[in-house]
C-alpha positions as CSV (number, residue, x, y, z in Angstrom):
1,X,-25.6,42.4,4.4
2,X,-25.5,41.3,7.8
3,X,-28.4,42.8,9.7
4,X,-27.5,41.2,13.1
5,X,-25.9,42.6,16.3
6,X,-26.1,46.3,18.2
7,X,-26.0,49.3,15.8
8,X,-25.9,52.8,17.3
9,X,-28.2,55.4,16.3
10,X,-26.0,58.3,17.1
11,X,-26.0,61.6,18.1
12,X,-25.5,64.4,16.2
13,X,-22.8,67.0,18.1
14,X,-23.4,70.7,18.0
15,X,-21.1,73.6,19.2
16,X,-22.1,75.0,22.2
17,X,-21.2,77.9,21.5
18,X,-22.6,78.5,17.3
19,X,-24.8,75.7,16.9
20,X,-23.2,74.5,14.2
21,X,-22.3,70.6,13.7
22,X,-19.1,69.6,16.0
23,X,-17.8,66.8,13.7
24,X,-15.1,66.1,16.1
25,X,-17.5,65.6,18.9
26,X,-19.4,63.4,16.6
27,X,-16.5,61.4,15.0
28,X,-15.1,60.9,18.5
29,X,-18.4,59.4,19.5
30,X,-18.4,56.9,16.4
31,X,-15.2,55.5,17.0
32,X,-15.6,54.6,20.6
33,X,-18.8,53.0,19.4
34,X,-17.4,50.9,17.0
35,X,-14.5,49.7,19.4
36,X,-16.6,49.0,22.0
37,X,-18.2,46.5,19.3
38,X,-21.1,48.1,17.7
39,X,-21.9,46.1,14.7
40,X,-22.4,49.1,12.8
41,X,-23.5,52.9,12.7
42,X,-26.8,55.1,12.3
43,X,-26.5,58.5,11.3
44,X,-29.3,61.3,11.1
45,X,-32.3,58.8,13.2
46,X,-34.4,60.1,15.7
47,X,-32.1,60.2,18.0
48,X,-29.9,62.2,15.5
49,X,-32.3,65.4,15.6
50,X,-32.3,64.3,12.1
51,X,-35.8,66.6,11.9
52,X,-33.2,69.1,12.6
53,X,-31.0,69.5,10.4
54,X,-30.3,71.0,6.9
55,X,-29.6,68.5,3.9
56,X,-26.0,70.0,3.8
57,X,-25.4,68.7,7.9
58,X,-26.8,65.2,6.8
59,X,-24.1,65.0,4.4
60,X,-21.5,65.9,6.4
61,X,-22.4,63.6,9.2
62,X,-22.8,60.9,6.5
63,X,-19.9,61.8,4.8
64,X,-17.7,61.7,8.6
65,X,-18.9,58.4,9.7
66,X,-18.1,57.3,6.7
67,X,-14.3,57.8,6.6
68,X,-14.5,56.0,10.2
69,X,-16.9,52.9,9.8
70,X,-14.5,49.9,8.5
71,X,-15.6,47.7,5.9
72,X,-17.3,45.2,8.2
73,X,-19.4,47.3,9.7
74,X,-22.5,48.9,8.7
75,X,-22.9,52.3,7.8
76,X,-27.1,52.9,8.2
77,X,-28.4,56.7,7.4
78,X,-31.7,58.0,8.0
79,X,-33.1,59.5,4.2
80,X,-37.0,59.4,5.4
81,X,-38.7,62.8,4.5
82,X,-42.6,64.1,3.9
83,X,-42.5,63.7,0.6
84,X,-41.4,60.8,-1.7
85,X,-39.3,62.7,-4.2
86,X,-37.3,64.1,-0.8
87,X,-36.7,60.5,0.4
88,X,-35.7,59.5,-2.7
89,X,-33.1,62.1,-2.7
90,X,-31.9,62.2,0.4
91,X,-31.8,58.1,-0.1
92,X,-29.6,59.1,-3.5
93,X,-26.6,61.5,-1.8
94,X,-26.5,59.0,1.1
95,X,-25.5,56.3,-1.4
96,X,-23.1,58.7,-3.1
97,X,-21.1,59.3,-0.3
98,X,-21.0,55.2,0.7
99,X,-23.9,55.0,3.0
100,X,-24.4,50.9,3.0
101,X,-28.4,50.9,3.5
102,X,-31.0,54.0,4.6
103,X,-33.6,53.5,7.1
104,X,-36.6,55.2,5.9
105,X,-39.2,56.5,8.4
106,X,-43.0,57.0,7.5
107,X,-44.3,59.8,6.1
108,X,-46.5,60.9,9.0
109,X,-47.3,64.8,9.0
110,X,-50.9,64.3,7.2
111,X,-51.6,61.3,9.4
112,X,-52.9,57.7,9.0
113,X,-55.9,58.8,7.4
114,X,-54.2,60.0,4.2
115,X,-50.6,57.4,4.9
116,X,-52.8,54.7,4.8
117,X,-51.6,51.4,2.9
118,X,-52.0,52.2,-0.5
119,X,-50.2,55.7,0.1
120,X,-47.2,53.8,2.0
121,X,-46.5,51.0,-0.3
122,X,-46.2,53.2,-3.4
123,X,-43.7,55.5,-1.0
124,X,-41.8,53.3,-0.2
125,X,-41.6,51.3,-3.2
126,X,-40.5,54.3,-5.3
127,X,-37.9,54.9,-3.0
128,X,-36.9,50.9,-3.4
129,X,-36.9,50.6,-6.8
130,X,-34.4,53.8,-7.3
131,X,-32.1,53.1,-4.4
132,X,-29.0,52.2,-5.1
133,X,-27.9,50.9,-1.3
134,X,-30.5,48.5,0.2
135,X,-33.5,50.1,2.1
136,X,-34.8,49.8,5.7
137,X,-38.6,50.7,6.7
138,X,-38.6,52.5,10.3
139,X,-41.6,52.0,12.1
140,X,-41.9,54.5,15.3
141,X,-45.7,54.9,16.4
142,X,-44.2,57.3,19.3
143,X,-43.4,59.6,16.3
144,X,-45.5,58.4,13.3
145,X,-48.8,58.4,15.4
146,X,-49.5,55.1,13.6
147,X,-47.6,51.8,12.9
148,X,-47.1,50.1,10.0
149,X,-49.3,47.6,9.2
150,X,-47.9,43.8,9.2
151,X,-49.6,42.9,6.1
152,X,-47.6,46.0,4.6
153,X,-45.0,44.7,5.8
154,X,-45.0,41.4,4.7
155,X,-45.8,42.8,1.4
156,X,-42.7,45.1,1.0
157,X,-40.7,42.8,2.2
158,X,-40.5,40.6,-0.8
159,X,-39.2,43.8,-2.3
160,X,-35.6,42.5,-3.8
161,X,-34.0,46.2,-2.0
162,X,-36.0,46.4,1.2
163,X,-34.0,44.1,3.3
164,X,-35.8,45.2,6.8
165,X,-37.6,46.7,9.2
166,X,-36.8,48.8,12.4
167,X,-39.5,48.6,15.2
168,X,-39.3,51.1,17.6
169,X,-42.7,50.6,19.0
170,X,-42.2,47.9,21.9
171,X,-45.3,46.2,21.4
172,X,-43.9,42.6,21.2
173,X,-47.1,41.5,19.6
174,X,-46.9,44.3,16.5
175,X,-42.7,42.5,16.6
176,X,-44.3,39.6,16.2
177,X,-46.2,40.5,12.9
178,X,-43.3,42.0,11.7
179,X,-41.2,38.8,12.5
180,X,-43.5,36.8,10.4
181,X,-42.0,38.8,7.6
182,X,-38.6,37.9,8.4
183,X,-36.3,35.2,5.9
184,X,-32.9,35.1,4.4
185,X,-33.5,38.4,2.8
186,X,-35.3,40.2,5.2
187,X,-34.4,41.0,9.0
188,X,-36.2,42.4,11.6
189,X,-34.0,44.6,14.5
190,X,-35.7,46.3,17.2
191,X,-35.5,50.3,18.3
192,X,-36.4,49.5,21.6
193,X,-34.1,48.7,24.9
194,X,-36.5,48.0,27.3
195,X,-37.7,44.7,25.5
196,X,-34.5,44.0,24.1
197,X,-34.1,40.1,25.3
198,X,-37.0,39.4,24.4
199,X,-36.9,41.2,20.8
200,X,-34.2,38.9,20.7
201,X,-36.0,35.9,22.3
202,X,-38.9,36.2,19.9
203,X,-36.4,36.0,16.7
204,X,-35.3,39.7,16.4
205,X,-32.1,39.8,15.1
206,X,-30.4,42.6,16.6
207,X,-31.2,46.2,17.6
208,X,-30.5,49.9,16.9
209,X,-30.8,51.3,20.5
210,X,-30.1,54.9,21.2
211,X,-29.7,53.3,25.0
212,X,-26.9,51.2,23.9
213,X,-24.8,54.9,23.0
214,X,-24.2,55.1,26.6
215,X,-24.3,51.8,28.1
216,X,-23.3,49.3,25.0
217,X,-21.7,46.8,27.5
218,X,-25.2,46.1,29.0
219,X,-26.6,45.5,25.5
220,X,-24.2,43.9,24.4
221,X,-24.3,41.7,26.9
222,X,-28.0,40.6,26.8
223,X,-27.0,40.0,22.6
224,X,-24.4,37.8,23.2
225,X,-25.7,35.7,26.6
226,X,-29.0,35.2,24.3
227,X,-26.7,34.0,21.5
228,X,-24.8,31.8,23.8
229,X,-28.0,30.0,25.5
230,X,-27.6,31.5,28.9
231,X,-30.8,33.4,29.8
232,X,-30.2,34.3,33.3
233,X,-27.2,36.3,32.4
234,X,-29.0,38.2,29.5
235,X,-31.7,38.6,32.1
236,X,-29.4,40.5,34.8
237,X,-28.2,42.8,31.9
238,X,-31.4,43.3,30.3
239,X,-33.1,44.4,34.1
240,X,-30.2,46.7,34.3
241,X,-31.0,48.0,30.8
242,X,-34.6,48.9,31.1
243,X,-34.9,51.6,33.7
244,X,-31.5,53.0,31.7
245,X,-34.3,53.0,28.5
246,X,-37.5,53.5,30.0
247,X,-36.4,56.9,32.0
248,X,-33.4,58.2,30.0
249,X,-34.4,57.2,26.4
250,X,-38.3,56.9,27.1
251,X,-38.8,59.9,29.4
252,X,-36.4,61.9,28.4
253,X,-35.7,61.4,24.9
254,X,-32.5,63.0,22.9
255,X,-31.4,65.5,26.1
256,X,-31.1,62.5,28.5
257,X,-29.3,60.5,25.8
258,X,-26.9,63.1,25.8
259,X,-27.0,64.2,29.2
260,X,-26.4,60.6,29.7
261,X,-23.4,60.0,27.1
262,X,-21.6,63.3,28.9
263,X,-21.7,61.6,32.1
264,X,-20.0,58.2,30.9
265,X,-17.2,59.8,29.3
266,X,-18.5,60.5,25.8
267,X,-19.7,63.0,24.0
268,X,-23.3,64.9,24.4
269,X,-23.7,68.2,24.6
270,X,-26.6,70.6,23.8
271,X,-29.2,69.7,21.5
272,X,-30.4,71.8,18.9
273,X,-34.0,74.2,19.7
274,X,-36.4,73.8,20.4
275,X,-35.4,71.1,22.1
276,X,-34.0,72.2,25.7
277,X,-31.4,70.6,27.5
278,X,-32.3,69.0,31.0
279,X,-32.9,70.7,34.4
280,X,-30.8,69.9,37.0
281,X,-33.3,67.8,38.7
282,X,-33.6,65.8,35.4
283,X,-29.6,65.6,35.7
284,X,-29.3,64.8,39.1
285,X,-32.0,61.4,38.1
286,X,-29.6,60.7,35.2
287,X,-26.7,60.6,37.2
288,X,-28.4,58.6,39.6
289,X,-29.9,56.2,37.2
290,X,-26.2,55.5,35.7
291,X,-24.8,54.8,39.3
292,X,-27.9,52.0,40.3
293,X,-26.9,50.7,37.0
294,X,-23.3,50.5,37.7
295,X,-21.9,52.3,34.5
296,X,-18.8,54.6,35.2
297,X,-16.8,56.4,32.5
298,X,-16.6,53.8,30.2
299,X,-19.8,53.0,28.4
């Protein structure tokens, strides 16, 4: 498995008028993904509203991107849950329908007090040792409300089915705990644009990037200038990137992402209550922040 390159956490597509999944919006979405180079796929992440949907709607999205991923590309889905026995599950049907790894978030409802070490390495070794596709740890503090500790980490990984790690945090000095971990069998990716290059700099090999759903040239950009030894030119992209993932992804979270994937010429569309689509103001800034940036209808 290849854990290198852009992935796209995508968005899941809802019918503005029933609220029910739009898999046509959704599949549309995947494919220009993929041919604008995505090294692969996430389904049912954070940027997903994968908190947000039934287990029936996480198989179909599974089950969708599925029939459109190639075989050299990655299909990643999203299983993590409260409880280990629903992780495990979820892990199982995403498998069955030819998910190629899960990405498995925390357990965070009860807090770090009661998810402290001991409680996370048995979760998330159960989960390992039952899997039958290879499994991801997710770390996002912004959601968790705690990050995973590097020792943990470093632990897990010499788990024969965890094959890496996720960090969403953007603290480059928690990345480089995590990197520590990192060997043949074991990658580290970041979730976070706004220290992309130097993700990458640091020995991150790739990311999953909800900003990269609606500017992918730009990321792509600063992941192949890196990988070609030219640092100024990954620096133009990545200062292009940032205020794209600091306001949009950052500030705004899964309404700007689709406010912002409407406005390059994919698909957004409402999101799913309680979460409440932008304000005008918050649109006009969107649509301003994609003209400094230079992105037309053609992410």
């Amino acid at each position: 498995m290849r854990l290198e390159g852009v992935f796209g956490p995508v968005v899941t597509n809802f019918d503005a008028r029933t609220g029910d999944l739009d898999r046509d919006a959704f599949g549309a979405n995947v494919r220009a993904h993929l041919d604008a180079g995505m090294s692969g796929i996430v389904v049912t992440g954070s940027t997903g509203e994968a908190a947000l949907l039934d287990e029936g709607e996480r198989m179909a999205l599974v089950e969708t991107a599925r029939e459109l991923i190639p075989s050299d590309r990655l299909l990643i889905v999203g299983t993590g849950a409260e409880s280990t026995r629903m992780a495990r599950r979820y892990a199982s049907l995403a498998a069955e329908r030819g998910a190629d790894a899960v990405l498995v978030v925390a357990p965070h409802y009860y807090g770090a007090k009661a998810m402290n070490s001991s409680a996370l390495r048995a979760h998330y070794s159960a989960i390992a040792d039952e899997s039958r596709v290879p499994v991801l740890l997710y770390n996002i503090p912004k959601y968790m409300h705690f990050a995973l500790p590097p020792q943990l980490v470093a632990e897990l990984a010499r788990h024969e089915n965890i094959v890496g790690i996720k960090d969403s945090s953007g603290d480059l000095e928690l990345l480089g705990g995590y990197l520590q971990a990192q060997s043949d069998s074991f990658s580290v990716l970041t979730g976070n644009g706004q220290t992309f290059r130097r993700a990458l700099e640091l020995g991150a090999r790739g990311g999953i990037l909800a900003v990269a759903l609606f500017a992918v040239g730009l990321a792509l950009e600063v992941y192949s200038a890196l990988a070609e030894g030219s640092a100024t030119a990954a620096s133009q992209a990545q200062d292009r990137l940032t205020s794209l993932s600091a306001r949009i992804v950052g500030d705004m979270g899964v309404p700007g992402v689709k406010a912002a994937l409407d406005r390059v010429g994919l698909r957004g569309g409402p999101v799913r209550a309680p979460l409440l689509s932008l304000g005008n103001a918050e649109l006009a800034d969107v649509t301003e922040l994609l003209r400094v940036a230079e992105l037309s209808h053609a992410a």
